[in-house]
N, C-alpha and C positions, 0 to 999 in steps of 0.2 A: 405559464407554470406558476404554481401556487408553493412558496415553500413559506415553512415555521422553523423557528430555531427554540427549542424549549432548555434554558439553563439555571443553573439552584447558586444562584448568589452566598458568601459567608453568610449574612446574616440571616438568610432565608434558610439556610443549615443548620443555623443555632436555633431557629425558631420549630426545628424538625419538618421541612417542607419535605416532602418526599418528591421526585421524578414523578414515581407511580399516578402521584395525584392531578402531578400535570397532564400525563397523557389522556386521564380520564376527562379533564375540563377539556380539550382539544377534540378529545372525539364525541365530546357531551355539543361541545359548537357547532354552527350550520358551515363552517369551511372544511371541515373533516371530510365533508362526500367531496370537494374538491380539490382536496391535498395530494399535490403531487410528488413533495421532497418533502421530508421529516428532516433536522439535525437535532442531533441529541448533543448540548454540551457537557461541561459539568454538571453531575447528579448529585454534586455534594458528598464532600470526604471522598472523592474518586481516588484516594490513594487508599483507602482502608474497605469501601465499600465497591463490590463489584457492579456489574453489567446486568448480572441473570436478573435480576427486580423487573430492570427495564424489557430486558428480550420476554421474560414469562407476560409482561401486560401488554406488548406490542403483538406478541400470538393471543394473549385474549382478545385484544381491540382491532382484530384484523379485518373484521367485517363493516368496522367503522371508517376505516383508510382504504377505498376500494380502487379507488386513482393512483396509491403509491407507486409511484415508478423510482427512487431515489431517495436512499437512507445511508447517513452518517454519524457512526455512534462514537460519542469520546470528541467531537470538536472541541477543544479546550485549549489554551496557550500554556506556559509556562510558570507563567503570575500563576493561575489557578491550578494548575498541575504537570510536574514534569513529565514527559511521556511516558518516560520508563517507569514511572510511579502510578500512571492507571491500569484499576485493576479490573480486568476485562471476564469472559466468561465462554461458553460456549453459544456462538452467534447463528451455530444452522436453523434449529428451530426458526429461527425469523426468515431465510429461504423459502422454509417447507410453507409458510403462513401466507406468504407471498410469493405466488407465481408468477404473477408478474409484475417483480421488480426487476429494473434494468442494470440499478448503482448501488453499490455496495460500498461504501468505507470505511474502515474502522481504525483509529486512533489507538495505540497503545498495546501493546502485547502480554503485559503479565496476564498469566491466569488465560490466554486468548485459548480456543479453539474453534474449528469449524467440522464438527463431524456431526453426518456425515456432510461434504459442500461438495452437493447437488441443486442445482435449480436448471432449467429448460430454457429459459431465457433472458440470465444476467448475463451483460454485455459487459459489466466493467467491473473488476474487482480492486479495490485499494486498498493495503494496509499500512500503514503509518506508523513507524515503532523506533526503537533505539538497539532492537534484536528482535528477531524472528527465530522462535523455537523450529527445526525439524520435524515436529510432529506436525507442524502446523501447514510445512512447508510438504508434507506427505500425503495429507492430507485432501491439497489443492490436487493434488499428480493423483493421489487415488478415485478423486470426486468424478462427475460428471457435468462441465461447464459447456456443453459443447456450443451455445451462442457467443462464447467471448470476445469480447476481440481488442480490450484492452485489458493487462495485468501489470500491475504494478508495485514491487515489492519494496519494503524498506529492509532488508535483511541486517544490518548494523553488526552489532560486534558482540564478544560472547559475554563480556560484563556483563551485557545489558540483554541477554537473553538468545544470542544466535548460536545454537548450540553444536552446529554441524558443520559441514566442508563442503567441497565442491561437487560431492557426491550425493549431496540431497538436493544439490540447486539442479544442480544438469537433469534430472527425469522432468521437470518442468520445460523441458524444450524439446523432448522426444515428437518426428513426426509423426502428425497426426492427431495429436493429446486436444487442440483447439485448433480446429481446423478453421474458425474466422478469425483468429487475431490478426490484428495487424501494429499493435502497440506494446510492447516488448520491455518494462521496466527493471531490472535485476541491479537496482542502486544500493547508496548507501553504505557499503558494504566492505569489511577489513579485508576481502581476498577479489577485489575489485579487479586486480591485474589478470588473475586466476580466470575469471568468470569474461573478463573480455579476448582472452587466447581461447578460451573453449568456445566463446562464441563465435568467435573471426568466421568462419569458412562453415559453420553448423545450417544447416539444411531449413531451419527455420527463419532462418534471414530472408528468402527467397519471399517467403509469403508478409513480410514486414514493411510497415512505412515508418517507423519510428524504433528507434532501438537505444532506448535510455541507460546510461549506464553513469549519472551522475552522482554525487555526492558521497562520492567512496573516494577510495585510495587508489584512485588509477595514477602508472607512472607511465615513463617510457617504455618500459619493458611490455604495458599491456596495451597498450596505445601503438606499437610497432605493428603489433596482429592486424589490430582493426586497420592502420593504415594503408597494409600489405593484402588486403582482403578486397576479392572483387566484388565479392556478395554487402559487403560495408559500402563501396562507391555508389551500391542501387538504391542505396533508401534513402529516401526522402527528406527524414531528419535524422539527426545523431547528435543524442547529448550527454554531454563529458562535463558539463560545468561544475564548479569546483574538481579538483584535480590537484595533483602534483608532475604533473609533467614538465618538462624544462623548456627555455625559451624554446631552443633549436627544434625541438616537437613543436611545439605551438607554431611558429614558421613555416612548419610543414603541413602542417594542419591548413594553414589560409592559401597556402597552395596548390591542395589537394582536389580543390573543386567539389569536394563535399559539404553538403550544408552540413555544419557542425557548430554547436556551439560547446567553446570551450573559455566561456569566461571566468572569473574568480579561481586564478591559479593560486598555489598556496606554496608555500614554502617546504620543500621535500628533500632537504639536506640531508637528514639525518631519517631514516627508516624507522627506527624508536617511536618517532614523536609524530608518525602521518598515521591520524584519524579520520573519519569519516564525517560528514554537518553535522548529523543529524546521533547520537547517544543516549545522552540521558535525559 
């Protein structure tokens, strides 16, 4: 596999480098007919500058990236920009441009959409954020993915952009919506307890090998479900890591005969102060 990571340095931002200009030197190169992965980092000022730049010249340059199987926009750390700080845009047009991409990830939620998110044969969608808007999340549930078979969401908390309840997550697990998944991420997330009782015994577990539900606020209360769940003993892996769940859970956990990882338990005394990893 052939992958680039193309990123716009401070000083290459003070100098006015543009992304745009990169893509063009990339697909101006003789590796371009055999790029398979593209990462998009920092474009420079990604907290003030969005995404469309980028997405309008990856739909011009689509007939220069004919091998892309595998795109990541917004790779970027912290140093360079907090998550919640990049400013993202509407990502479908890059679907429509490539139909056969397989990976999809996108980094950061302000400003995100995906309409319409339709493609024929993405297999894996990621998004990475400190809050996942509702529309965004209505969006996935209205689209057409029907090759999926992994999703993975960072839902996070409503500071930082997850503007809905458990009534816009749950249509993402309706049978039938992805009929090949079999990787189930609904992490990160301030109603972590919530979204692990509504999945305990939910119909889509049956077709599951993985059923993520890390880096949120799960306690005892949501972690009794999954426990007490026959359709949870079937899958293959289950991860809780990071948590708030108490010793006596965790006990129960390594007795359960479930692969589960539940490492980095966190301090859940007080209800006030249980956060999710992953925010701003």
């Amino acid at each position: 596999m052939s992958e680039v990571k193309l990123a716009i340095d401070y000083d290459q931002y003070e100098e006015g480098v543009q992304m745009a200009e990169l893509l063009e030197k990339l697909a101006a190169s003789p590796e371009a007919a055999e790029l398979t992965s593209l990462v998009i980092g920092d474009w420079g000022g990604s907290y003030e500058n969005d995404s469309a730049p980028i997405v309008e010249k990856l739909v011009a340059l689509k007939d220069r990236f004919p091998k892309l199987r595998k795109l990541f926009i917004g790779d970027m750390d912290y140093e360079e920009c907090e998550v919640s700080w990049i400013m993202q845009s509407n990502i479908a047009p890059v679907l429509a441009a490539y139909p056969e991409l397989r990976s999809l990830t996108i980094k950061g939620s302000s400003g995100l959409s995906l309409e319409p998110a339709v493609h024929a044969k993405l297999e894996e969608l990621v998004i990475i954020c400190g809050g996942l808007g509702k529309q965004v999340l209505a969006s996935i549930r209205g689209g057409s993915l029907p090759k999926l078979n992994k999703l993975e969401l960072y839902l996070g908390v409503d500071n930082y952009g997850f503007d809905g309840g458990l009534e816009d997550v749950l249509p993402l697990i309706e049978p039938g919506l992805f009929p090949e998944l079999t990787y189930l991420g609904l992490k990160d997330s301030e109603i972590q307890d919530e979204i692990a009782i509504a999945l305990a015994d939910a119909p889509i577990l049956d077709q599951l090998h993985t059923l993520d539900l890390s880096l949120g606020t799960l306690s005892d209360k949501g972690a009794e479900a999954l426990l007490a769940s026959e359709k949870v003993r079937k899958l293959k892996s289950l991860d809780l890591n990071y948590h708030f769940m108490s010793d006596d859970m965790m006990n129960r956990w390594k007795q359960s005969g479930v692969n589960v990882d539940i490492n980095d338990q966190q301090d859940g005394d007080d209800e006030d102060y249980r956060y999710p990893s992953l925010t701003e």
